[in-house]
N, C-alpha and C positions, 0 to 999 in steps of 0.2 A: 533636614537638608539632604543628609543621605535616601532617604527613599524615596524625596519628589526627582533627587538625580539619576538610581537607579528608575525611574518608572521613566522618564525621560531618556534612559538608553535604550529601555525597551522599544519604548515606542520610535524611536530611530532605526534600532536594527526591524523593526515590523514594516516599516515605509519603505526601506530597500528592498526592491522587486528582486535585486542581484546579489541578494547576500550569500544564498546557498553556494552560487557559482564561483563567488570570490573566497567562501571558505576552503571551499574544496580545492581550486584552484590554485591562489595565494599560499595555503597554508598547508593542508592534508599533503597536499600530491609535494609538494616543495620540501617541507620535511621528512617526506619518505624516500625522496631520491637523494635529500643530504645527511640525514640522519638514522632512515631506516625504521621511523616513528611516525604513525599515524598521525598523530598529535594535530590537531584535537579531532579528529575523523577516530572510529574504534579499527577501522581497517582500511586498504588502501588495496585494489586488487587492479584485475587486467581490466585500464577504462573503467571502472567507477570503484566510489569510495563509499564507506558505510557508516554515517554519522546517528549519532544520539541527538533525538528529535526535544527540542529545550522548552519543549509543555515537561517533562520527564514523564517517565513510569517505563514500562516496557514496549516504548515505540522507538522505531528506528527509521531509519531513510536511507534507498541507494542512492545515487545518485552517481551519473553519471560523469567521468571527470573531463570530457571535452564538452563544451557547448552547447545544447540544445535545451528546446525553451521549453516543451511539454511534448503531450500525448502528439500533440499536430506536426510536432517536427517529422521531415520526411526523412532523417536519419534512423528514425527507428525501422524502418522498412529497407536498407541500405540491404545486398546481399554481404554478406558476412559479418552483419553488423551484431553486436553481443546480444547476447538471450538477458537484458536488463533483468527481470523476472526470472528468471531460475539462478540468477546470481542474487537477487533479494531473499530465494528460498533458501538458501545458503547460509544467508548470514540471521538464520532464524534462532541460532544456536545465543545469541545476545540476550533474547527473550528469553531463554530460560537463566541465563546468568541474573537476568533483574529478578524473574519472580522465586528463582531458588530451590524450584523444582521443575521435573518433567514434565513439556507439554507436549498433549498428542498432537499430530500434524493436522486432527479433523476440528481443531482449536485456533490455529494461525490464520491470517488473511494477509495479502497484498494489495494495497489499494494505489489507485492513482485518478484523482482528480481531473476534471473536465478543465479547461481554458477559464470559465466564467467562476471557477469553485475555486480559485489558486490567486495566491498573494506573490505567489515567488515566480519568476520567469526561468528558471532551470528546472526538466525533468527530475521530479521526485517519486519515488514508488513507498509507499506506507507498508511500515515490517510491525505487523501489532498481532494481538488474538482478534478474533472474530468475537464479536459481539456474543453474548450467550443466546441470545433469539436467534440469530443470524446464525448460529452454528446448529441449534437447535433446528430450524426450517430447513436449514439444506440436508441435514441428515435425512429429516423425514420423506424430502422432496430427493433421495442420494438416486434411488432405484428406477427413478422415473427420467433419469438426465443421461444421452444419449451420447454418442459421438456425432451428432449432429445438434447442429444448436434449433432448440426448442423453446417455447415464453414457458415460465415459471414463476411464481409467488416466494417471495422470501420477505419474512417477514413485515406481510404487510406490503408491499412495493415492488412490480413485476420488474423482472430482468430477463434478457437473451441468455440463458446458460447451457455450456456445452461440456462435456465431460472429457478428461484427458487420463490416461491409464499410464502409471508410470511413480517408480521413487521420485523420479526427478522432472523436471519440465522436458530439458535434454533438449531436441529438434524442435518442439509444442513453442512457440514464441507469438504469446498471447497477442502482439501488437499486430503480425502477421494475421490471426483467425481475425481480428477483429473486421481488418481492412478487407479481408477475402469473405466478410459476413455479408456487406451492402455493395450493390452496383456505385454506390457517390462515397463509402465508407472515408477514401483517402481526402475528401474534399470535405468530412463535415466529421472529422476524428478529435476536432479539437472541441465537440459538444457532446462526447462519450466521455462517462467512468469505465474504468474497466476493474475487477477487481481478480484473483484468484487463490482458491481455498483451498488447503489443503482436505483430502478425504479419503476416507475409508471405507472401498468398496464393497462388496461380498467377495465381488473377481481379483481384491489384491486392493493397494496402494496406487492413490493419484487427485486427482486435481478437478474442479468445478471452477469452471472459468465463467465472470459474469459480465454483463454487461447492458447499458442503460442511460439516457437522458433525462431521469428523474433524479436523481439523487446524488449527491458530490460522493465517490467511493469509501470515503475518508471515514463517513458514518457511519459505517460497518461495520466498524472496530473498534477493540477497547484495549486501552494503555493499559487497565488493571488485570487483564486477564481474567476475568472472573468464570470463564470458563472452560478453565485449565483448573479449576480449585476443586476437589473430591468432595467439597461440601454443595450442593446442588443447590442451597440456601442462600449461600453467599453470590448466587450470582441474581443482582437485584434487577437487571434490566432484562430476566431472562421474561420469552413468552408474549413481549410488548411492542406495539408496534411506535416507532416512531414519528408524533403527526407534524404538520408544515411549521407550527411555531415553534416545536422542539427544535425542526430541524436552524432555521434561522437565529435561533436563540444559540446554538451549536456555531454556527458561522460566525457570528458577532463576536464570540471570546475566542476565535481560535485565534493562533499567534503568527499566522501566516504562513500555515506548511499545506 
């Protein structure tokens, strides 16, 4: 009785398209203005909160603490509106608290799902590693990615990728290149991933920003980190391309982030 009721909670908090927005909202921001405690969010900063994503491992979620529904809202392009993404790079410091060691920044990714890839109707940004392929491809592909966005191969599945030079994102506000990528970009934003990578250039520290209508963002990454692990071995998904049943077969168990 107890695990047909927990599976039956599950599948109730999975059917609310508004659960993320009322955690964060109801509870995270509520309790840190009366208590001073994230609780249950890990942090609570200027306009968005940083929650532990309930597949667990070392994924995380910002999200944002006013209103907006995704990639398509036109708040993300607002002028003064917060750098979402370089405050998700921020809160990358979580991922090493789960896997218990250091991980290089050419190991992290940020992902954020298309409109069609997403259960939840509040902006979410994905705080995980990069998939070991996926980190493996863009390295290979690092010396060939411009400050002008260029088609590129990554693992298997082309994306629009442009290079950003920098510790930090700082001004670089990914939602921005995206919209100023396509003449219709503001009108057809809610059918892009967008993701961005941490990397390590020859010229220094910074970023490989991707982007694409093939693939939900979200798949680029790995809760386990496995390649952040010194053991080259242990990262089983390294080298591999992901094909269309994998990917649907991925869609079908996820828990609606």
């Amino acid at each position: 009785m107890l695990i047909a009721g927990a599976l039956l909670s599950v599948r109730a908090l999975c059917s609310n398209r508004d659960a993320l927005r009322q955690i964060v909202q109801d509870e995270c921001v509520v309790h840190w203005a009366q208590q001073h405690s994230a609780s249950p969010c890990e942090r609570v900063g200027a306009g968005y909160a940083v929650l532990a994503d309930r597949k667990g491992g070392a994924h995380f979620l910002l999200i944002p603490t006013r209103t907006m529904s995704g990639i398509e809202s036109p708040e993300v392009l607002e002028p003064g509106a917060p750098n979402y993404f370089d405050a998700a790079w921020q809160a990358r410091d979580r991922i090493v608290a789960v896997v218990g060691h250091g991980v290089p920044r050419s190991a992290v990714g940020l992902a954020l799902n298309p409109k069609h890839a997403r259960t939840q109707d509040q902006l979410h940004i994905h705080i995980e590693c990069l998939r070991a392929d996926v980190a493996a491809s863009l390295q290979s592909n690092s010396e060939r990615i411009a400050g002008a966005w260029s088609r590129i191969e990554v693992a298997g599945w082309h994306f629009d990728a442009l290079r950003i030079m920098g510790e930090d994102l700082g001004a670089s506000n990914p939602f921005r290149l995206l919209a100023d990528r396509f003449p219709d970009a503001k009108e057809t934003l809610q059918d892009y991933s967008l993701i961005v990578a941490g990397m390590q250039f020859k010229e220094g520290p910074g970023f490989i920003v991707l982007t694409g209508t093939g693939l939900p963002g979200e798949l680029l990454l790995d809760s386990t980190c496995a390649a952040a692990r010194s053991d080259p071995v242990a990262a089983p998904r390294a080298q591999r391309r992901m094909v269309p049943a994998e990917i649907a077969a991925n869609k079908a168990v996820s828990t609606g982030t």
